[in-house]
C-alpha positions, 0 to 999 in steps of 0.5 A: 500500500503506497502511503502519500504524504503532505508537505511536511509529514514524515513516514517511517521507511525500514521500521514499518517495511522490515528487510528493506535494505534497496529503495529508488527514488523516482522524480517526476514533473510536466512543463506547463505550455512555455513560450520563451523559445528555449529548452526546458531541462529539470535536474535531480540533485542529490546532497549526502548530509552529515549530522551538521547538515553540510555536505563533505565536498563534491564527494557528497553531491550527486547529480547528472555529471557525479552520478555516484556517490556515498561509496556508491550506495547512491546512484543517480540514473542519468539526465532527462533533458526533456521531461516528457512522458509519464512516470519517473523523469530520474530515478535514485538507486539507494542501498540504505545498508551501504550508505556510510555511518556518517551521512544523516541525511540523503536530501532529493532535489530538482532545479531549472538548468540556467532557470533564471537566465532563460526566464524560467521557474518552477510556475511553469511546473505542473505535476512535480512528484518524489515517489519511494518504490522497491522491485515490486511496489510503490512505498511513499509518493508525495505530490508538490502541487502548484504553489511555486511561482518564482523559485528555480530550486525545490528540496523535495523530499529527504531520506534520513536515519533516526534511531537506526531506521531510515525515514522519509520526509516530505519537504516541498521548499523552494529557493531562488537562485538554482543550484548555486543557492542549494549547493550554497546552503549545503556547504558547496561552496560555487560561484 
């Protein structure tokens, strides 16, 4: 039974789902109708965060050009330039039991390439979700709804240990400023 959750609920993830030790992390999104005359491309990032909510370096930030990381118990699947279709748009491999003792938390989020310079923003977004699936069924899926207007960032949802169990939370916040701002926030320094 796939448990859906509002912004803001958190979920347990091992505890109530036991020998669970292989999740994916499927994201999703449609562009509304766009009429700026140039390409539309959404990114999943994923930040490894350790207990102060800062990532280690580059090691701790997985995305299209950095697929692995986290001693490859987190791998991103590869870019989609376009996001058409249905379904997952870019798909997270987690293996929960390999994940280093020292990352807390594994932050899911999706950003505009170049979103403010081509006039973009997460407005134009409809559709957007994070879902948690297994090889045989769907565990957690949070919709984000349509309450973005400006911001180019959105942290969607977080895997995170409490009490030697992983847990899922939904987050649904924007930012401006893209990826630059995130990487910023998560202690990646970039210009």
């Amino acid at each position: 039974m796939v448990v859906s959750l509002a912004k803001g609920q958190k979920v347990d993830l091992t505890k109530s789902n036991p020998g669970l030790t292989k999740v994916n992390v499927g994201l999703g999104w449609d562009t509304n109708k766009y009429d700026g005359g140039k390409d539309f491309d959404l990114d999943a990032s994923i930040f490894l965060l350790e207990g102060n909510g800062k990532v280690t370096g580059a090691e701790g930030f997985v995305f299209y050009n950095n697929s692995t990381g986290a001693n490859g118990s987190v791998v991103h699947s590869g870019d989609n330039l376009t996001g058409a279709g249905t379904g997952d748009d870019e798909v997270v491999y987690v293996d929960l039991q390999m994940v280093p003792a020292n990352i807390e938390k594994i932050t899911f989020a999706v950003t505009i390439h170049d979103g403010e310079g081509r006039g973009q923003n997460f407005g134009m977004v409809s559709n957007a979700f994070i879902r948690v699936f297994n090889e045989s069924s769907e565990l957690i899926r949070y919709d984000l709804g349509e309450d973005f207007s400006i911001e180019t960032a959105l942290v969607v949802g977080e895997l995170y240990r409490h009490n030697g169990e992983w847990k899922f939370a939904a987050i649904g916040s924007g930012y401006q400023g893209g990826l630059a701002a995130l990487c910023n926030d998560f202690g990646l320094q970039v210009g």
